[in-house]
C-alpha positions in Angstrom: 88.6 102.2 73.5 91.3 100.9 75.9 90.7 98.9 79.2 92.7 99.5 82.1 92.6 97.1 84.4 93.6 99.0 88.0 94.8 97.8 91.3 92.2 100.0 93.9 95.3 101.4 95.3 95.5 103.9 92.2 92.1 104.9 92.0 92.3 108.6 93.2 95.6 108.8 91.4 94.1 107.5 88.0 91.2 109.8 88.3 93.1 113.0 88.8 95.5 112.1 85.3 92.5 110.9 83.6 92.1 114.3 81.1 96.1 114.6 80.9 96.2 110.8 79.2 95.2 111.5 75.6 93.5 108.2 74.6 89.8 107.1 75.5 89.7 104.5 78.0 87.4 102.9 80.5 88.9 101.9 84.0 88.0 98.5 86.1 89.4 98.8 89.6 89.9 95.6 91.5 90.1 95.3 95.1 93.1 97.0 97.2 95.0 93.8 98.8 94.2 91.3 96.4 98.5 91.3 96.2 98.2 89.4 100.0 96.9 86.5 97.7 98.3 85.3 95.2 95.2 82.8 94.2 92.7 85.8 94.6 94.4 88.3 92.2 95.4 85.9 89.6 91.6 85.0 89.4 90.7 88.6 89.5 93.2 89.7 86.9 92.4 86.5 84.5 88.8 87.3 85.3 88.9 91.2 84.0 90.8 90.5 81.3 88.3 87.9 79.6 86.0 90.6 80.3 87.9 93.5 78.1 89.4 91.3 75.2 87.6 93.6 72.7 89.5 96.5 74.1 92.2 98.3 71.7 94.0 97.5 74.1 94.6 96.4 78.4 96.8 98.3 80.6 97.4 96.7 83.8 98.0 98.9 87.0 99.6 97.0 89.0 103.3 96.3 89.5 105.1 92.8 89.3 102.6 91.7 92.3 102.2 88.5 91.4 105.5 86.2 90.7 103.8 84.7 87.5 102.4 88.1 86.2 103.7 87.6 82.9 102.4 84.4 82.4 99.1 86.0 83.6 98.7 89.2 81.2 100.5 87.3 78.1 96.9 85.5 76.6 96.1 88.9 76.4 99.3 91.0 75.4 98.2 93.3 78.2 100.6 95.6 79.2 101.6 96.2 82.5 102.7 98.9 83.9 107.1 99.1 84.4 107.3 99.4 87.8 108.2 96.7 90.3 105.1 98.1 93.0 103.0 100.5 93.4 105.6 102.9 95.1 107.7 103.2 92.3 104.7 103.6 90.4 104.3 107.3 92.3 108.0 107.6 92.4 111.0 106.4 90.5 112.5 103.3 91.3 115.9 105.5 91.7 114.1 107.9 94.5 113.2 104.9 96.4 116.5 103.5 96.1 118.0 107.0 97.2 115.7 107.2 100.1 116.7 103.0 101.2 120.3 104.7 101.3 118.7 106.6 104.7 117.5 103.3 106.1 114.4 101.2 105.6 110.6 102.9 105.2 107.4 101.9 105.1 105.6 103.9 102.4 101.8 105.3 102.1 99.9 106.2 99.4 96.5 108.3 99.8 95.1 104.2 98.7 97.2 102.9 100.9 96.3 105.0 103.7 92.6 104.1 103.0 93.2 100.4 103.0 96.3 99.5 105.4 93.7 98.0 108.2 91.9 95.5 105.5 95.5 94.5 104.0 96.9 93.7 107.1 93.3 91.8 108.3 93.8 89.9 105.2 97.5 89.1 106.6 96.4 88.5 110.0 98.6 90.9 111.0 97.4 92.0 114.9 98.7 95.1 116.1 101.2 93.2 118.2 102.1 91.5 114.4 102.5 94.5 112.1 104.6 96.6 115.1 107.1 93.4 114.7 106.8 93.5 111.4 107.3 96.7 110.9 110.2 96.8 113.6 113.0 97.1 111.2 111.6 100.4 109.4 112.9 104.1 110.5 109.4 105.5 109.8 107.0 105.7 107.7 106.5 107.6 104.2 103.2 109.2 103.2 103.6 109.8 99.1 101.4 112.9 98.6 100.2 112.3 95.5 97.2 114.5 95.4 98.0 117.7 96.8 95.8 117.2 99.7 97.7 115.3 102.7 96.2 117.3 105.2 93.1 115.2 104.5 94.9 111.9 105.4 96.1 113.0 108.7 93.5 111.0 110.9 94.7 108.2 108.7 98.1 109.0 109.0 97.6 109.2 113.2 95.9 105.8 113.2 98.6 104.1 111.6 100.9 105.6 113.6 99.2 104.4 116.5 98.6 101.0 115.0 102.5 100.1 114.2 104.6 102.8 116.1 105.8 103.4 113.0 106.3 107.4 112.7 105.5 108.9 109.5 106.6 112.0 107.6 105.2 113.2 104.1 106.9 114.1 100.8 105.0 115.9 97.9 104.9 113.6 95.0 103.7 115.0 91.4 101.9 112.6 89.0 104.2 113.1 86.0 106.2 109.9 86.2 102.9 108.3 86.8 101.5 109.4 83.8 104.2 108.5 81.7 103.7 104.8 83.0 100.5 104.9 81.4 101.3 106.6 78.2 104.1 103.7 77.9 101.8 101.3 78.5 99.8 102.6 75.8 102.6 102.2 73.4 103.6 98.8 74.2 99.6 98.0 73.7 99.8 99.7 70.2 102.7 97.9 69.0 101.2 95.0 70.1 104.2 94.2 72.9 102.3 93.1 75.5 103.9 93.1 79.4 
């Protein structure tokens, strides 16, 4: 049995590849946000991965969100997933650097979406704050990863109204997704850790 060790942010995304990954696993989802604190998802992440060192094997869901990730995951030889975030965990680091070509945008996950207010209270970020913040972006992206972003809309309106950041939506499939995990998986059988 394998552990993977998920960011909350992927939660929804993880369950709807779960048949399509073709090794048995368990999942432990930590908290959406812990990234805001560096102190707080090191402990998180050391903490689940005492708690699965009798796996086959850890696959970490989470992208390089913590400057000593490495150093973090290596006791372990977990393997983390090869993306630098969680966007380019949905999408391909070149879609996200052919969309930057356009200008600068804020993207949204179906996670994100559900946790935008609790990351940005754990940044302090008032609405005043994340409208400067969030100045410099053309607009917003919301990564429809699930077929269903008609369901995020109030969401979608929310945040818009939060940041003045205006959004737009782009159908994403799961396939590059998937193939992070199966990767993953590799790396974990050859014993090759992040």
């Amino acid at each position: 049995m394998y552990a993977i060790i998920a960011c909350g942010i992927f939660k929804d995304e993880i369950e709807k590849i779960a048949d399509q990954l073709d090794f048995p696993f368990k999942v432990r989802y930590l908290e959406a946000g812990l990234h805001v604190d560096f102190d707080s998802l090191a402990e998180a992440l050391r903490a689940e991965l005492e708690e699965c060192k009798d796996c086959d094997g850890i696959i970490v869901a989470y992208g390089e969100c913590h400057p000593k990730m490495a150093e973090i995951l290596a006791p372990r030889r977990a393997a983390l997933l090869r993306c630098q975030n969680c966007i380019d965990a949905f999408i391909t680091r070149k879609k996200v650097e052919e969309i930057a070509n356009r200008g600068l945008y804020f993207y949204l996950s179906p996670g994100w979406v559900k946790s935008w207010r609790d990351m940005f209270e754990r940044m302090n970020w008032s609405r005043e704050e994340a409208r400067f913040q969030l100045a410099p972006f053309k607009g917003s992206i919301f990564l429809d990863t699930l077929g269903n972003a008609e369901d995020y809309e109030d969401g979608l309106v929310e945040f818009l109204d939060f940041t003045l950041c205006p959004y737009s939506k782009m159908a994403v499939d799961l396939d590059h997704f998937r193939s992070l995990f199966l990767e993953a998986k590799e790396r974990c059988d050859l014993g090759r850790g992040a």
